[in-house]
PDB file with SEQRES, HELIX, SHEET and CRYST1 records, atoms N, CA, C and O in Angstrom:
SEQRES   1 A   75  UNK UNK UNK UNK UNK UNK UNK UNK UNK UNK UNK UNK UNK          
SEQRES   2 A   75  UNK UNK UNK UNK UNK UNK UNK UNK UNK UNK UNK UNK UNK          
SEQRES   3 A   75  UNK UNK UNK UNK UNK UNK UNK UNK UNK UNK UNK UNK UNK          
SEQRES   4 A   75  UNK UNK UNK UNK UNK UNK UNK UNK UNK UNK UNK UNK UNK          
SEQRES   5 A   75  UNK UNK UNK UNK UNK UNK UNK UNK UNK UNK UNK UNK UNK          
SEQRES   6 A   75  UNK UNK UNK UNK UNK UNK UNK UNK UNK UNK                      
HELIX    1 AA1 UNK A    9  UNK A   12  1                                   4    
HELIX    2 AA2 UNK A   16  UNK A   18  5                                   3    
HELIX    3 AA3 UNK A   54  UNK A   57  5                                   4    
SHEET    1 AA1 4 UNK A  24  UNK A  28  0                                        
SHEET    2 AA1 4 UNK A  31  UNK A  36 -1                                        
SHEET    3 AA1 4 UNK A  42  UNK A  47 -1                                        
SHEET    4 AA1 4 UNK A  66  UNK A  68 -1                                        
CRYST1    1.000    1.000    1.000  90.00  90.00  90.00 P 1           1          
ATOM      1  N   UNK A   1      23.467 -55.291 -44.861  1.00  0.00           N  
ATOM      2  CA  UNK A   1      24.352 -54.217 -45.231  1.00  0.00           C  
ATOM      3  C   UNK A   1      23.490 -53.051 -45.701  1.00  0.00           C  
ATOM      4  O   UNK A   1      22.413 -53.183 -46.282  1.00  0.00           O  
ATOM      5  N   UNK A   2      23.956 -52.129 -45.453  1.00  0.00           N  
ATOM      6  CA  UNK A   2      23.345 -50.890 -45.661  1.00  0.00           C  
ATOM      7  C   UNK A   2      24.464 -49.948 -46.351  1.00  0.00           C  
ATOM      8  O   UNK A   2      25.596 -49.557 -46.068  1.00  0.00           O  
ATOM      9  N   UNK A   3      23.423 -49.775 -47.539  1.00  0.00           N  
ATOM     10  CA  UNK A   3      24.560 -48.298 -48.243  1.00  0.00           C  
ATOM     11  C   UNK A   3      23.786 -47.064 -48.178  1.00  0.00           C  
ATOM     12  O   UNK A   3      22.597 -47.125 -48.490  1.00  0.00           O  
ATOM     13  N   UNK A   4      24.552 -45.387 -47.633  1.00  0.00           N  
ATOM     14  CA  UNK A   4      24.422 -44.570 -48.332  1.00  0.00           C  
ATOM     15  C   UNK A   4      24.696 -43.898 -49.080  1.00  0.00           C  
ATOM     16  O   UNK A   4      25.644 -43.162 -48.806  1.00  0.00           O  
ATOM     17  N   UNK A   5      24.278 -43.805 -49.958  1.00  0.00           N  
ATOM     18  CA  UNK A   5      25.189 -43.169 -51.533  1.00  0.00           C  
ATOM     19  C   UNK A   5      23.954 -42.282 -52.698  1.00  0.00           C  
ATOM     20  O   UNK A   5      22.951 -42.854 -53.124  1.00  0.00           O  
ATOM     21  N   UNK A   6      24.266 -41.035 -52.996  1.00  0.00           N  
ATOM     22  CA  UNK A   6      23.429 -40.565 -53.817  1.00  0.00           C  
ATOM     23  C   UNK A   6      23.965 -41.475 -55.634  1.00  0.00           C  
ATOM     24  O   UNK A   6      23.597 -41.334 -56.800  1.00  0.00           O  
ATOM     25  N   UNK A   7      24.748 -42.160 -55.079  1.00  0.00           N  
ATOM     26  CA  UNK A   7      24.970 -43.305 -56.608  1.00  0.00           C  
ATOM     27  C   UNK A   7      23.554 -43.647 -56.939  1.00  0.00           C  
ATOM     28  O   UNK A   7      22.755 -43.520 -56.011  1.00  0.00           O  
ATOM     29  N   UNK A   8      23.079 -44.075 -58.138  1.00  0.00           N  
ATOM     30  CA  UNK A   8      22.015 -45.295 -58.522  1.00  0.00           C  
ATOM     31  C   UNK A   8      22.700 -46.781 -57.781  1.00  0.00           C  
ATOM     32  O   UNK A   8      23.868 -47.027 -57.478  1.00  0.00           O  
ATOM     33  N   UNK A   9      21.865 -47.342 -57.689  1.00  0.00           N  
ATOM     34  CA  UNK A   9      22.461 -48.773 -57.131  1.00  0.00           C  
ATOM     35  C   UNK A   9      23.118 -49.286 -58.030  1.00  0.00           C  
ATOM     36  O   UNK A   9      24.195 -49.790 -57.712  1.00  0.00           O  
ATOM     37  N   UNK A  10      22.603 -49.330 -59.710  1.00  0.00           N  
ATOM     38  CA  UNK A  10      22.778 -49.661 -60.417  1.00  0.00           C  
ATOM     39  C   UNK A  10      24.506 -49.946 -60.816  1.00  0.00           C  
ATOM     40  O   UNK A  10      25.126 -50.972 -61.095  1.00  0.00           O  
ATOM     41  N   UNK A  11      24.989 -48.188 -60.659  1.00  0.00           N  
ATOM     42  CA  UNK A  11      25.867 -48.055 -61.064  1.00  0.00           C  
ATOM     43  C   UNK A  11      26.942 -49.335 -59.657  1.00  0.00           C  
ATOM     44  O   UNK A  11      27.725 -50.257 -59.889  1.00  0.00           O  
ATOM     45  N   UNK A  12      26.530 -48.857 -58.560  1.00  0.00           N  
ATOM     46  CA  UNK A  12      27.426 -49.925 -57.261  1.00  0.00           C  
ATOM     47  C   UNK A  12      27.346 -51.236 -58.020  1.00  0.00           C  
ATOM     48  O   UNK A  12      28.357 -51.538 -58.654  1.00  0.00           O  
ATOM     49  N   UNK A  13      26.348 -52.034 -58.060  1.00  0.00           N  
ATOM     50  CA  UNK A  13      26.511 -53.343 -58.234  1.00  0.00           C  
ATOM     51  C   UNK A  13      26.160 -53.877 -59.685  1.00  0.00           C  
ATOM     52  O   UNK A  13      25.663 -54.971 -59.951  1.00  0.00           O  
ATOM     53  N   UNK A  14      26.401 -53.213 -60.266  1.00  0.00           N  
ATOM     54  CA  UNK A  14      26.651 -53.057 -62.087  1.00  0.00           C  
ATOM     55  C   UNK A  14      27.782 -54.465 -62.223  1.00  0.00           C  
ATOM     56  O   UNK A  14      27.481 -55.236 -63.134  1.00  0.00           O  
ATOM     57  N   UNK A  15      28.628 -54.720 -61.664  1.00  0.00           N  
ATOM     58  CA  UNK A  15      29.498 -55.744 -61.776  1.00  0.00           C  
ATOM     59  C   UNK A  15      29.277 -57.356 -61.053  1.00  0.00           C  
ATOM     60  O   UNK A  15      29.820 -58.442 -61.254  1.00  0.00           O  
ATOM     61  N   UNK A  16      28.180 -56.876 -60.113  1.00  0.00           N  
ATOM     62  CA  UNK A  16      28.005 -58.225 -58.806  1.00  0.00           C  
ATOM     63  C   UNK A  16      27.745 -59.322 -59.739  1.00  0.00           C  
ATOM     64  O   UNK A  16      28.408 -60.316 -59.442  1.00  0.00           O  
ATOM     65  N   UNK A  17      26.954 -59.483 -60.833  1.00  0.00           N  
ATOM     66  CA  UNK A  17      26.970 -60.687 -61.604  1.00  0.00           C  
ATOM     67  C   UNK A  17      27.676 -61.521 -62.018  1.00  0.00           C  
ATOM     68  O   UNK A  17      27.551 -62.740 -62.133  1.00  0.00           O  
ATOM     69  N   UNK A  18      28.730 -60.579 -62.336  1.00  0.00           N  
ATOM     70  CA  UNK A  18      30.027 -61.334 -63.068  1.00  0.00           C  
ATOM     71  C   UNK A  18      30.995 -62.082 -62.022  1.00  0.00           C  
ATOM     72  O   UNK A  18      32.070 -62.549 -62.398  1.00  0.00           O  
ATOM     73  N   UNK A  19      30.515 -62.181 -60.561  1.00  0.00           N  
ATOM     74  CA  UNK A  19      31.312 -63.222 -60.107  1.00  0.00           C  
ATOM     75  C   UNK A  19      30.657 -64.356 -59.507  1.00  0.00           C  
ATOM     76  O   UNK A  19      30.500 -64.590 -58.309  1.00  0.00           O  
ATOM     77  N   UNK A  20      30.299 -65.022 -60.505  1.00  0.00           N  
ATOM     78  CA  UNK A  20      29.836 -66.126 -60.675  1.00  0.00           C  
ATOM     79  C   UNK A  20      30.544 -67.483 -59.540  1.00  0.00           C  
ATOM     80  O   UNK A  20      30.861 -68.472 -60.201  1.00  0.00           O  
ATOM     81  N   UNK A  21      30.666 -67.553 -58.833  1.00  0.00           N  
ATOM     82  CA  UNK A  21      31.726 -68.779 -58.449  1.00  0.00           C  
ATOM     83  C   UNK A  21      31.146 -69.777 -58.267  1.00  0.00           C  
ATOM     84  O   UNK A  21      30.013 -69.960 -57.822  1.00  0.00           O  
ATOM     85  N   UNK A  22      32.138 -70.683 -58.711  1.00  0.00           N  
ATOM     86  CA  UNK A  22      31.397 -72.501 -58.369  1.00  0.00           C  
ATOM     87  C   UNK A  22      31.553 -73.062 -57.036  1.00  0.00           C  
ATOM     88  O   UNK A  22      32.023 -74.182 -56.839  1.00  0.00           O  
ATOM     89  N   UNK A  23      31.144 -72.247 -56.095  1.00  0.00           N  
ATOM     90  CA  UNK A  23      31.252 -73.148 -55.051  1.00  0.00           C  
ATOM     91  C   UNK A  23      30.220 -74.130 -54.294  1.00  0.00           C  
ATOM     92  O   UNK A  23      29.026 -74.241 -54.568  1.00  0.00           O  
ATOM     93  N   UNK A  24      30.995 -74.887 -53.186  1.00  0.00           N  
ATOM     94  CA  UNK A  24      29.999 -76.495 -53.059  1.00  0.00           C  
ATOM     95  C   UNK A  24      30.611 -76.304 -51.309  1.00  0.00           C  
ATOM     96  O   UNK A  24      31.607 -76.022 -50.643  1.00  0.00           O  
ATOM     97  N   UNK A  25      28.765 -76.810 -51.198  1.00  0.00           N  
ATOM     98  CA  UNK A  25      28.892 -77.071 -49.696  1.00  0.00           C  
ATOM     99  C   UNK A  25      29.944 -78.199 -48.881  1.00  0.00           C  
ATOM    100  O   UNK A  25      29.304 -79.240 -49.028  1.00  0.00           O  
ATOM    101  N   UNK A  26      30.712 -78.428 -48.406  1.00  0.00           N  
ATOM    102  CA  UNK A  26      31.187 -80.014 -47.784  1.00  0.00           C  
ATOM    103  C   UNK A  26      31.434 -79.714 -46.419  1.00  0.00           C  
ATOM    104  O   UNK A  26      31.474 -78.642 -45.815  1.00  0.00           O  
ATOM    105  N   UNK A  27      31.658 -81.380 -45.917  1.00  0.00           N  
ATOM    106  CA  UNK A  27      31.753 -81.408 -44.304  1.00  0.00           C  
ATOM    107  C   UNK A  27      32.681 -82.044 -44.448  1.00  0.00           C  
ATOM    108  O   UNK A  27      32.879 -83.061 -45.112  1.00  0.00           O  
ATOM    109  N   UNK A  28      33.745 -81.033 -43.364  1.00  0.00           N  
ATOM    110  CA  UNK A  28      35.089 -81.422 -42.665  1.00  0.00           C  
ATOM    111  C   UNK A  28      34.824 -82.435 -41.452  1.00  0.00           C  
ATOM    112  O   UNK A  28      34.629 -81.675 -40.503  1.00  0.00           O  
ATOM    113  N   UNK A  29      34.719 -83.684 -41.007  1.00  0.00           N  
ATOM    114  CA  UNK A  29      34.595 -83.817 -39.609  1.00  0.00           C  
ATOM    115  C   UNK A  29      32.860 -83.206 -39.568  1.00  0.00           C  
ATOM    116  O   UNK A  29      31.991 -83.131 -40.436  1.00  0.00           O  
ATOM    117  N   UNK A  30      32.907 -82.824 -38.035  1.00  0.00           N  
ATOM    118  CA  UNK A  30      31.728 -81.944 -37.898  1.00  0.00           C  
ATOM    119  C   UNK A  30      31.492 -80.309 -38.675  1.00  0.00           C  
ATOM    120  O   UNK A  30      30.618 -79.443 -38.689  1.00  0.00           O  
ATOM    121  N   UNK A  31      32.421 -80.461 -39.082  1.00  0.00           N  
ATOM    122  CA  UNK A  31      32.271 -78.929 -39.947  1.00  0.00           C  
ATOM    123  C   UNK A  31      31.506 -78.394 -41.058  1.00  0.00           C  
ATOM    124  O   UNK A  31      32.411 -78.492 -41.888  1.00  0.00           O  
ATOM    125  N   UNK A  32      30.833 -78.054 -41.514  1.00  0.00           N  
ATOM    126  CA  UNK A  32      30.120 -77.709 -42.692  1.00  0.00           C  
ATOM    127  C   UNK A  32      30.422 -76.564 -43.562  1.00  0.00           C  
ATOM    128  O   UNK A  32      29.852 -75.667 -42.941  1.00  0.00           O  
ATOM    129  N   UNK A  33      30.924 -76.032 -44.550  1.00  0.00           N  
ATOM    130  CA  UNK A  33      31.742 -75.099 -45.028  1.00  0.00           C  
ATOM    131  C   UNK A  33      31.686 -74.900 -46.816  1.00  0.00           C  
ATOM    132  O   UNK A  33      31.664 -75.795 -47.661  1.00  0.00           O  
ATOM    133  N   UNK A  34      31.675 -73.713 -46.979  1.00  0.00           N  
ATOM    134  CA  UNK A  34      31.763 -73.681 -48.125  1.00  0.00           C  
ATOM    135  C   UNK A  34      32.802 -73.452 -48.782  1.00  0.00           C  
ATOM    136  O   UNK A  34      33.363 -72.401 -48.470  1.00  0.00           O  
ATOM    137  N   UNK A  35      33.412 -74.228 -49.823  1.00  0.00           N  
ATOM    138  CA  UNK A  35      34.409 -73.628 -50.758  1.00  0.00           C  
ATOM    139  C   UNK A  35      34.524 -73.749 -52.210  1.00  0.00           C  
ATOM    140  O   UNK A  35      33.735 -74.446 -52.849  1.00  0.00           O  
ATOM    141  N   UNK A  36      35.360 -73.175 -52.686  1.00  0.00           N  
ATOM    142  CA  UNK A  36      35.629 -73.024 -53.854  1.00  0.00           C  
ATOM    143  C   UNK A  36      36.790 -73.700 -54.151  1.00  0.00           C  
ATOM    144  O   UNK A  36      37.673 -73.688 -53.293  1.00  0.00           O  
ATOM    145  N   UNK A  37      37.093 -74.648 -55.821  1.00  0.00           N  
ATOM    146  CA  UNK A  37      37.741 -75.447 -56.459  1.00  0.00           C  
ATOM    147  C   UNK A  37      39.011 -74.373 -56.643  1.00  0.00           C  
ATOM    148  O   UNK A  37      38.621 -73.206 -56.692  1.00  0.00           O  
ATOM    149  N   UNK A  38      39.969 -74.491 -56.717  1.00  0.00           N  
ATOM    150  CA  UNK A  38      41.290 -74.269 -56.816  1.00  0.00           C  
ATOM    151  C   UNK A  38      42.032 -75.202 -57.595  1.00  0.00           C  
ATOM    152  O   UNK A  38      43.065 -74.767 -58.105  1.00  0.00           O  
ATOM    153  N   UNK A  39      41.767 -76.236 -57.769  1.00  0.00           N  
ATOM    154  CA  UNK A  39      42.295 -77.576 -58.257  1.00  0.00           C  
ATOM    155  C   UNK A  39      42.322 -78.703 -58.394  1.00  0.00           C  
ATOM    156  O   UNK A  39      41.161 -79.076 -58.557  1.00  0.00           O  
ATOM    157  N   UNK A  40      42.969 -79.485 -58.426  1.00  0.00           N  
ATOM    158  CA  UNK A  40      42.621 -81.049 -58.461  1.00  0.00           C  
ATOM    159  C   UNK A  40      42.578 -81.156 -56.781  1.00  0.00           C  
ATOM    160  O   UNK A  40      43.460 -80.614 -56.116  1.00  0.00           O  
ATOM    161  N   UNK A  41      41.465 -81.909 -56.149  1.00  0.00           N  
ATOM    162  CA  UNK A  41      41.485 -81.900 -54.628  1.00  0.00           C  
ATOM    163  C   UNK A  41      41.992 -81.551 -53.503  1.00  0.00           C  
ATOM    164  O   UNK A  41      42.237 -82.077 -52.417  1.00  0.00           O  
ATOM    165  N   UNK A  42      42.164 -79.884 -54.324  1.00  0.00           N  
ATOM    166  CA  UNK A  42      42.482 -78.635 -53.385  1.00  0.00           C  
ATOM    167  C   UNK A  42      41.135 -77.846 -53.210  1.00  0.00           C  
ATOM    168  O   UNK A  42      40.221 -78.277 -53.912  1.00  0.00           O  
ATOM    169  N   UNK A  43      40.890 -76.960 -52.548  1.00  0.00           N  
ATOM    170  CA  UNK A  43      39.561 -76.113 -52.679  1.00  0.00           C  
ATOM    171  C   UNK A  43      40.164 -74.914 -51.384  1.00  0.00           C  
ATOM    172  O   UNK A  43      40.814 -75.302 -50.413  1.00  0.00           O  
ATOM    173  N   UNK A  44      39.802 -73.474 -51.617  1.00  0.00           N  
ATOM    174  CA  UNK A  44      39.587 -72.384 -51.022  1.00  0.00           C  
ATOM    175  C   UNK A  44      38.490 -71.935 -50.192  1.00  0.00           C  
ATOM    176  O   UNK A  44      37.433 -71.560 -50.699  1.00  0.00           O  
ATOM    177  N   UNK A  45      38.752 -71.959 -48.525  1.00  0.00           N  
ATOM    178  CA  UNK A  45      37.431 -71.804 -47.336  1.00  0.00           C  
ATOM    179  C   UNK A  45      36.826 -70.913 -48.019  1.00  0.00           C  
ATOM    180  O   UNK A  45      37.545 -70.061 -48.540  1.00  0.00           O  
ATOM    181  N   UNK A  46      35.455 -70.831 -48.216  1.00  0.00           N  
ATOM    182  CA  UNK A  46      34.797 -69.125 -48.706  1.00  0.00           C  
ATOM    183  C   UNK A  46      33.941 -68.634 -47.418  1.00  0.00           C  
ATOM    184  O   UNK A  46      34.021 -67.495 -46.959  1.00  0.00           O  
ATOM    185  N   UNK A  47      33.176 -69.581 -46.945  1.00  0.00           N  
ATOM    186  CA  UNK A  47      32.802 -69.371 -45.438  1.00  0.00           C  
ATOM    187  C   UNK A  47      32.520 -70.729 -44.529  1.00  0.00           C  
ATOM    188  O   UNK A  47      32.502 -71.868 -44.997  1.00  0.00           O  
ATOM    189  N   UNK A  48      32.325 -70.422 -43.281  1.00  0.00           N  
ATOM    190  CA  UNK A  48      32.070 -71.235 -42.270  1.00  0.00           C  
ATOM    191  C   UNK A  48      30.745 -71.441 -41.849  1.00  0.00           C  
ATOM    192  O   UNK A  48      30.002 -70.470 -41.704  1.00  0.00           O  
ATOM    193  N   UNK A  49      30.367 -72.558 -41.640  1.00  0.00           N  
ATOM    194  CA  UNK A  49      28.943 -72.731 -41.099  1.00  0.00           C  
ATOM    195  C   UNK A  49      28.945 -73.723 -40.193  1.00  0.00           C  
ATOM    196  O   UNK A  49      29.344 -74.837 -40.531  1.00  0.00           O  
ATOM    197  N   UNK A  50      28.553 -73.503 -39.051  1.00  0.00           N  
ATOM    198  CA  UNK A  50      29.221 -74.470 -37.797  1.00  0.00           C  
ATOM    199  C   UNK A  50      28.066 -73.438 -36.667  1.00  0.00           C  
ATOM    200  O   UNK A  50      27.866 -72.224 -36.653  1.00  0.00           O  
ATOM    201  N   UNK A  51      27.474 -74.583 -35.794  1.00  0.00           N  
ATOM    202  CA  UNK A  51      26.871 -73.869 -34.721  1.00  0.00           C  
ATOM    203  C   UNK A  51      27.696 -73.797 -33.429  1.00  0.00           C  
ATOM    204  O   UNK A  51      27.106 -73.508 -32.388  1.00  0.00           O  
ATOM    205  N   UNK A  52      29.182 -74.067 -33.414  1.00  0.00           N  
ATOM    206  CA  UNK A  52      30.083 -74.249 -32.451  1.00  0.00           C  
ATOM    207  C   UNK A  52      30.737 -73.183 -32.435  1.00  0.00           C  
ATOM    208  O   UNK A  52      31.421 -72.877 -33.412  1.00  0.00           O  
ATOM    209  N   UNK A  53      30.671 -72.419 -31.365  1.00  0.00           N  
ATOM    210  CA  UNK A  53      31.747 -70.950 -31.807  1.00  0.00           C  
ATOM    211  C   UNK A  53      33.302 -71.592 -32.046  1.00  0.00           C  
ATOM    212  O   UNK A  53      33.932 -70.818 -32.767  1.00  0.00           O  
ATOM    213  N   UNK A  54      34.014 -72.638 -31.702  1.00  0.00           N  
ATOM    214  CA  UNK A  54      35.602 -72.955 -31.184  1.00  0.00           C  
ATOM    215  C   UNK A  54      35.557 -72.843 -32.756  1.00  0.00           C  
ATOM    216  O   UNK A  54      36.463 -72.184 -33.266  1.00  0.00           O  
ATOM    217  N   UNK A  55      34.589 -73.423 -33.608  1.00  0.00           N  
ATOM    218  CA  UNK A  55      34.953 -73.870 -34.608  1.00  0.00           C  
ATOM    219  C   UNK A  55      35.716 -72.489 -35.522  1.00  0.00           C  
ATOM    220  O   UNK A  55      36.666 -72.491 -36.305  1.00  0.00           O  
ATOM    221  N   UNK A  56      34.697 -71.201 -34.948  1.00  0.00           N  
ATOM    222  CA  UNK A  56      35.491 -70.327 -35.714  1.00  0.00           C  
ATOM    223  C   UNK A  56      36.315 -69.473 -35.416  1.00  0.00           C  
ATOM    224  O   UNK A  56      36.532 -68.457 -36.077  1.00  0.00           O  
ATOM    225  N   UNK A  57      36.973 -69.852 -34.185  1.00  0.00           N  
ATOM    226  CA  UNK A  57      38.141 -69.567 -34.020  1.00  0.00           C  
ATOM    227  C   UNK A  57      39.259 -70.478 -33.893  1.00  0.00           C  
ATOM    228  O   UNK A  57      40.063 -70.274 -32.984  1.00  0.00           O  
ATOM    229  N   UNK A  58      39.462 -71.710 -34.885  1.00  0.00           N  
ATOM    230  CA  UNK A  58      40.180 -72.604 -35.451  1.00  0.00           C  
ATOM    231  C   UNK A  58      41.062 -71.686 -36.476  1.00  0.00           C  
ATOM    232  O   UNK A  58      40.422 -71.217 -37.417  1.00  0.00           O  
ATOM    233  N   UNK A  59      41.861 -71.506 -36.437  1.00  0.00           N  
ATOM    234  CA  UNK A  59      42.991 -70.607 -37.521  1.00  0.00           C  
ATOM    235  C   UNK A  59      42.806 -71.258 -39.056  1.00  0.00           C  
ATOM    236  O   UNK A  59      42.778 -70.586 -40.087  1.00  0.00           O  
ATOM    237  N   UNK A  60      42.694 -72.645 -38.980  1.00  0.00           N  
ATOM    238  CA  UNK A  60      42.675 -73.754 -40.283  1.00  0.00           C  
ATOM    239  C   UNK A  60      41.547 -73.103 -40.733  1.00  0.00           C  
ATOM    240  O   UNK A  60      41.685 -72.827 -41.925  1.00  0.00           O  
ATOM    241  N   UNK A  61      40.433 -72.721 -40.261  1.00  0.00           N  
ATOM    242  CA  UNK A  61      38.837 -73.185 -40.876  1.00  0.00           C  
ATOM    243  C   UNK A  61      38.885 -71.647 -41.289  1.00  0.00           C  
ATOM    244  O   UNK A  61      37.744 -71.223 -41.468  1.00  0.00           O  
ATOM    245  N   UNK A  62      39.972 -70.594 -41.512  1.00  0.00           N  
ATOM    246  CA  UNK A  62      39.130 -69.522 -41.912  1.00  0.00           C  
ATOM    247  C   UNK A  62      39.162 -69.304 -42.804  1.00  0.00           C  
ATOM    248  O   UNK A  62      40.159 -69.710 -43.402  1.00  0.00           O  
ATOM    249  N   UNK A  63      38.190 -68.554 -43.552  1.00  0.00           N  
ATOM    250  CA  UNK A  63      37.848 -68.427 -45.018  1.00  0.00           C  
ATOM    251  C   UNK A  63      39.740 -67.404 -45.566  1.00  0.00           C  
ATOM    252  O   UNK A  63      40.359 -66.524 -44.969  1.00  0.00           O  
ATOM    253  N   UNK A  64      39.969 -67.983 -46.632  1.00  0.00           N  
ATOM    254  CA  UNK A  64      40.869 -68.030 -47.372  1.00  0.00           C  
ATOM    255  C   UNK A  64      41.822 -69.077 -47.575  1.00  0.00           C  
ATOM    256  O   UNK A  64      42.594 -69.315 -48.504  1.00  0.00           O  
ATOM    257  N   UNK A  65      41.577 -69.667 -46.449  1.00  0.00           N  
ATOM    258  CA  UNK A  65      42.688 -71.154 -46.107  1.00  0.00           C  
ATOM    259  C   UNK A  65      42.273 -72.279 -47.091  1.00  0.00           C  
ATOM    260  O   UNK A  65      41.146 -72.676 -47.385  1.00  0.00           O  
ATOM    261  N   UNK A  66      43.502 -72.686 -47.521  1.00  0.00           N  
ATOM    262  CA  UNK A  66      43.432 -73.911 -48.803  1.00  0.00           C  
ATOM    263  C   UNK A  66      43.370 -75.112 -47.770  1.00  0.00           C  
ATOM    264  O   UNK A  66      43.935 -75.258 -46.686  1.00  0.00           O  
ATOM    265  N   UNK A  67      42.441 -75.971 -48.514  1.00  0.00           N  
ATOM    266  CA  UNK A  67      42.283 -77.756 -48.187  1.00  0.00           C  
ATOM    267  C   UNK A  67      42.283 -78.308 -48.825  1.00  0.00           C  
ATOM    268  O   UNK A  67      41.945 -78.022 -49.974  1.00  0.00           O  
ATOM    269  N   UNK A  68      42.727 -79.611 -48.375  1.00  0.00           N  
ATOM    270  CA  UNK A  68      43.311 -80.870 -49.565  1.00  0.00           C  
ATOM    271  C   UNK A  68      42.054 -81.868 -48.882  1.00  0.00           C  
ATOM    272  O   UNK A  68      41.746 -81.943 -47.692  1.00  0.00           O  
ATOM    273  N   UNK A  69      41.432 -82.617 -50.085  1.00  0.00           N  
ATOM    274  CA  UNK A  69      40.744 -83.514 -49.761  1.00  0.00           C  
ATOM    275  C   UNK A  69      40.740 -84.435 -51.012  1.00  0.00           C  
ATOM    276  O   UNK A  69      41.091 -84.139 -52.154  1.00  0.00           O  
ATOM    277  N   UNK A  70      40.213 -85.747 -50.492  1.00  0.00           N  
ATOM    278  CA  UNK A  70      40.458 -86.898 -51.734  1.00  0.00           C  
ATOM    279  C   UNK A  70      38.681 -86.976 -51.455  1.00  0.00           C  
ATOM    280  O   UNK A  70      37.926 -86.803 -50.498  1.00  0.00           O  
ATOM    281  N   UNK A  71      38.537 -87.410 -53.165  1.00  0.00           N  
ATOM    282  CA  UNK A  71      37.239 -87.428 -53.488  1.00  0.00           C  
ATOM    283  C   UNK A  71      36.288 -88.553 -53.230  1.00  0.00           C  
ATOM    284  O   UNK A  71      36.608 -89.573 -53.841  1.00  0.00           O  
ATOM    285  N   UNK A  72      35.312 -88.647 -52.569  1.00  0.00           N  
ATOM    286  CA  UNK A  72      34.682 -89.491 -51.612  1.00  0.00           C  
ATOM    287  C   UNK A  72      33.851 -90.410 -53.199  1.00  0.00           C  
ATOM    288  O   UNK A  72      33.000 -89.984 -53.980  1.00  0.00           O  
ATOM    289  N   UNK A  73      34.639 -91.888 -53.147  1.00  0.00           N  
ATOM    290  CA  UNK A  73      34.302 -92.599 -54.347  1.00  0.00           C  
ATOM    291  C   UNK A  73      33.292 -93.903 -54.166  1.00  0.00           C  
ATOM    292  O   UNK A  73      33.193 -94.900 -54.882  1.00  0.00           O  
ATOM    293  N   UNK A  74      32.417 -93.464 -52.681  1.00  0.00           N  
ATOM    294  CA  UNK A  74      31.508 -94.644 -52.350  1.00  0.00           C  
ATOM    295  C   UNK A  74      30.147 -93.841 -53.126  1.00  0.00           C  
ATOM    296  O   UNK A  74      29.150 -94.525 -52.892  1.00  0.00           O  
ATOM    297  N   UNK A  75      29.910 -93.033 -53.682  1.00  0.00           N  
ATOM    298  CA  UNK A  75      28.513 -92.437 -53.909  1.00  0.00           C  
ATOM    299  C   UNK A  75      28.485 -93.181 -55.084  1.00  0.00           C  
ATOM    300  O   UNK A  75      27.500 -93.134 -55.822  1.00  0.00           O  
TER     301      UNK A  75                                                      
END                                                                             
């Protein structure tokens, strides 16, 4: 990304710290994806990581879409 702006940078990303999020890598199937906790074994897509293009044009897999998963209790 590229900015031009006679701003200081400072002042642009003066806030970028404060969004801290907890998110965690997991695999759907063949999918690999990042999201974020929403709840008890709910979580929010944040992005996609998949070397399959179909994968990202799956409507389910795109970042904002909620998933339900049960917590993997063999580890």
């Amino acid at each position: 990304m590229i900015i031009y702006s006679a701003m200081p940078l400072e002042l642009i990303f003066q806030n970028e710290d404060s969004h801290a999020y907890d998110c965690q890598e997991i695999q759907v199937g063949a999918v690999t994806m990042v999201v974020q906790a929403t709840g008890v074994n709910e979580a929010k897509i944040v992005r996609l990581i998949s070397p399959n293009p179909q994968d990202y044009l799956n409507p389910s897999y795109a970042p904002g879409q909620k998933i339900y998963f049960r917590p993997n209790l063999d580890r």
